[in-house]
C-alpha positions in Angstrom: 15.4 28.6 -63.6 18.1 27.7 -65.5 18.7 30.5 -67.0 18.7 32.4 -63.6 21.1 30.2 -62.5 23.0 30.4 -65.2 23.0 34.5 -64.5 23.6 34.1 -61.3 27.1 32.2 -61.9 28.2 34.6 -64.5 27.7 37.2 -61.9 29.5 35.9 -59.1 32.2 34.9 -61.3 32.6 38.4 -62.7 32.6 39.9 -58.9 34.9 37.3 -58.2 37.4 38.0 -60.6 37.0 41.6 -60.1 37.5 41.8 -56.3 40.3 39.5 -57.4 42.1 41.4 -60.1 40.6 44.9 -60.1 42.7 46.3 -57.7 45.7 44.7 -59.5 44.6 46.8 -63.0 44.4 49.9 -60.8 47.9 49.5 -59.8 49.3 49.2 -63.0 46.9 51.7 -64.9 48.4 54.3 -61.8 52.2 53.5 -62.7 51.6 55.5 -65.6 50.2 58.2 -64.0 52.1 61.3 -64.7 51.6 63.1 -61.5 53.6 62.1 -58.4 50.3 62.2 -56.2 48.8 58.8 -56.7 45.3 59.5 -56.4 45.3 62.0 -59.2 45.4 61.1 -62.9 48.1 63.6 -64.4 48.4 61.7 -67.8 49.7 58.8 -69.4 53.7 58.7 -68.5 56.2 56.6 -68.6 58.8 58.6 -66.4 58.6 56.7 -63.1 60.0 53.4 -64.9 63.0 55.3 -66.6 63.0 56.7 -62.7 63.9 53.3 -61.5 67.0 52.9 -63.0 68.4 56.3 -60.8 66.5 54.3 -57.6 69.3 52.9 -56.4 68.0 51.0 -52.8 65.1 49.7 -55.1 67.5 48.7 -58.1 69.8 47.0 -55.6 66.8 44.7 -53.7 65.8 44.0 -56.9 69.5 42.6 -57.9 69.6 40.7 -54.3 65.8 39.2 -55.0 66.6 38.0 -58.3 69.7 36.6 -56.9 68.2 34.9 -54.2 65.3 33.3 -56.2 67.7 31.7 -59.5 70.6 30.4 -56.3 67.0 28.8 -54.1 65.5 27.6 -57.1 68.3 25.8 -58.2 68.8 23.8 -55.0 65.5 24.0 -54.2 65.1 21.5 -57.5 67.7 19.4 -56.5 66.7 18.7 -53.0 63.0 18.3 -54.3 64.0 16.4 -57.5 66.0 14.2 -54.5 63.2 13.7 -52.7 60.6 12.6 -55.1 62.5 10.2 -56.1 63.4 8.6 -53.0 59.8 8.9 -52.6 59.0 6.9 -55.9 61.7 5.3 -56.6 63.2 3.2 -53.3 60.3 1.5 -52.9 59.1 1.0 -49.1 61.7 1.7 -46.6 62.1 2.0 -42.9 61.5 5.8 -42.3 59.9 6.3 -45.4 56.7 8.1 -43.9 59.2 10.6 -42.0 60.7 11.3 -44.5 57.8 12.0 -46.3 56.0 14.0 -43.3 59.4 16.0 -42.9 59.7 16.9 -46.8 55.8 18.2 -46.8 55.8 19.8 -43.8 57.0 23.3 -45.0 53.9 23.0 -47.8 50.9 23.4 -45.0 53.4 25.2 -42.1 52.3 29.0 -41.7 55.2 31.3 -43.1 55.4 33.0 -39.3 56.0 29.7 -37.8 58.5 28.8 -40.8 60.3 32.1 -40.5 60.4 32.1 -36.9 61.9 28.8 -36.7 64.9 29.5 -38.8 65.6 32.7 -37.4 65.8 30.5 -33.7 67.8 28.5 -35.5 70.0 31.0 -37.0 71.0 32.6 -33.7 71.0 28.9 -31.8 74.5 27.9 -34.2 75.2 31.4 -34.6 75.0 32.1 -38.1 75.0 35.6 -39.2 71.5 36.9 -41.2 72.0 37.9 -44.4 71.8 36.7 -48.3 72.7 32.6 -47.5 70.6 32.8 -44.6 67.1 34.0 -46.8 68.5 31.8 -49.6 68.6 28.4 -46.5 65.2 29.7 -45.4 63.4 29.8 -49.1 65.2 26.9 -50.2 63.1 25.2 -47.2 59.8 26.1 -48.0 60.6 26.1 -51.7 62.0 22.3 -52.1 58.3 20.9 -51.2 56.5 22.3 -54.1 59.5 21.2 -56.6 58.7 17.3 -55.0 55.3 17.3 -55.1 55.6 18.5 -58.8 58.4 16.3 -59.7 56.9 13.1 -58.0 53.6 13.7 -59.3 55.2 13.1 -63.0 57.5 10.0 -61.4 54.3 8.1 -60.4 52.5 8.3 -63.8 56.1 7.2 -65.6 56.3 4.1 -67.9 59.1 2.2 -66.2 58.9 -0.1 -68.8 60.8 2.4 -71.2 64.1 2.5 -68.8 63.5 -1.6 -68.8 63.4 -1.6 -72.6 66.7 1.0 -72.4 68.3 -2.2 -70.2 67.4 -4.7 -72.3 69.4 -2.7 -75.6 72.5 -2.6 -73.3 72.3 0.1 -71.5 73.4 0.6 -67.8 70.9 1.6 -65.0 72.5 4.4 -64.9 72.5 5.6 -68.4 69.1 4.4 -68.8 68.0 7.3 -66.1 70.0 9.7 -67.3 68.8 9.5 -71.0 65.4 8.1 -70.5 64.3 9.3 -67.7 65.8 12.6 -67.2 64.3 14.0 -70.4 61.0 12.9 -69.7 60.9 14.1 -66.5 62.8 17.3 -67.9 59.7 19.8 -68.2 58.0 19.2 -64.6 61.8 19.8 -63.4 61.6 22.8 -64.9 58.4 23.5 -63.7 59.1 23.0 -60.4 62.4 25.3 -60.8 59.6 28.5 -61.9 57.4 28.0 -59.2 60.1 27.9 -56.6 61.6 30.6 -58.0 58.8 32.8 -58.5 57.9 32.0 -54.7 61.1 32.8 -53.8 60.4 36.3 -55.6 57.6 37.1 -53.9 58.3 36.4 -50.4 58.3 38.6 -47.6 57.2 37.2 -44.5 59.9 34.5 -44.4 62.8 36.9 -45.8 61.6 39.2 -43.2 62.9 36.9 -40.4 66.2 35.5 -41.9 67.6 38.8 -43.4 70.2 40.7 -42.4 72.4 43.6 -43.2 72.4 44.2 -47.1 70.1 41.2 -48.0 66.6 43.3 -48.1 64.7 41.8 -50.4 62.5 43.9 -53.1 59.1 42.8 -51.2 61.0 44.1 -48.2 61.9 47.4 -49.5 58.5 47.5 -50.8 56.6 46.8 -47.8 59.2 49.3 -45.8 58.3 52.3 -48.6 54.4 51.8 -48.8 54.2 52.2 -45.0 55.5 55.5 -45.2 53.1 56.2 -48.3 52.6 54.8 -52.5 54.6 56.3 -54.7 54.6 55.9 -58.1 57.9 54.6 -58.3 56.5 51.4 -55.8 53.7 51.2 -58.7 56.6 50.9 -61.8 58.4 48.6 -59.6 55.3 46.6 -58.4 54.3 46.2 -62.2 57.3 45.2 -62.9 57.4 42.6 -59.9 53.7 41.1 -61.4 54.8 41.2 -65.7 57.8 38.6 -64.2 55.5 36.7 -62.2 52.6 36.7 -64.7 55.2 35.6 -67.4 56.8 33.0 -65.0 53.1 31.3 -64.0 52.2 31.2 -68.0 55.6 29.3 -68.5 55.0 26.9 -65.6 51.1 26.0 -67.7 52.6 26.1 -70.8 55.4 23.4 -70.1 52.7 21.2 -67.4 50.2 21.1 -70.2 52.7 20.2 -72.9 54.6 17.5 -70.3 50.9 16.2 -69.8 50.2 16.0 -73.7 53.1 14.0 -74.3 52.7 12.1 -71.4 
């Protein structure tokens, strides 16, 4: 029986993490294909990523995502950095639990309803789409997951070294900035990856807010595939996952080092 069950678990987890993945491999195994028709394996090539360079709509979405995700992360982190520490930090306060509930909200809020919202908004003030309008918009579903990452670290914090900082002669405020800050440094910069790799991959929320000359590379993407995959979407796609991939490893690497010398 146990051994069943143990077969059994390695099963499922092998389906699961093919169903998963699979499809994922395929992509990127095809972005080397050497023939332009997708379904047809021409050979090991890497033409369609020297291709890229020459795409110009493509190379230009990519510019305006990367943009978009290093200007949201960065305020992203601030306001969330803000927040969690209002959160942790002011102790209870009148408001406190709106505050709260209005920082969070964005984390469990469907994208539509998100998107949809700011793009009301947008037109209510009259604010013309474009780049500052998806960079408001992803800096408001982005800032949630830097405070819950951020406060999450301020909770389990040793207040007593900041006290023992104040009781050598140092101010407050110097305490925090050279106690505090650096010890609260790598889930900061956690926080700043994961907002901006969520920022990167967005397309439902960007695809509300934009404008003229702000489409985002999931945009583009999305706009391309509808017509038909090329291999060019495949290079590109790869691409999109390597920086991803590479982005989620650094966000484990620096939680699990911030947790062993925690």
């Amino acid at each position: 029986m146990k051994r069943g069950l143990t077969r059994f678990n390695v099963t499922s987890l092998v389906l699961g993490m093919a169903f998963l993945y699979l499809p994922i491999l395929i992509l990127v195994i095809y972005s080397f294909n050497a023939s332009r028709l997708v379904t047809v394996w021409g050979g090991f090539s890497t033409h369609w990523y020297r291709g890229l360079l020459s795409n110009g709509p493509l190379m230009q979405s990519a510019w305006i995502s990367l943009q978009l995700g290093i200007v949201s992360a960065t305020l992203a982190t601030i306001i969330g950095a803000a927040l969690a520490l209002a959160l942790t930090r002011l102790g209870p306060f009148r408001g406190r639990g709106l505050l709260a509930f209005l920082g969070f909200a964005p984390l469990v809020m469907p994208e539509i309803i998100t998107g949809l919202s700011l793009l009301l908004l947008f037109i209510v003030i009259g604010l013309d789409r474009g780049f500052w309008t998806v960079a408001i918009a992803h800096v408001t579903f982005t800032s949630c997951f830097v405070a819950v990452i951020v406060q999450s670290r301020l909770v389990s914090f040793d207040r007593s070294l900041e006290e023992a900082a104040v009781d050598l002669g140092a101010t407050p405020a110097a305490a925090f900035r050279l106690v505090t800050i650096p010890i609260v440094l790598p889930a900061i910069a956690a926080g700043w990856m994961l907002a901006f790799t969520l920022s990167l991959d967005d397309l439902v929320i960007a695809s509300f807010t934009s404008g003229p000359g702000a489409t985002t590379l999931p945009m583009r993407i999305y706009s391309q595939v509808r017509l038909g995959v090329t291999p060019e979407i495949n290079a590109i796609s790869t691409l999109l996952i390597a920086i991803v991939t590479v982005t989620v490893l650094a966000i484990t690497i620096t939680l699990k080092r911030e947790n062993s010398t925690g």
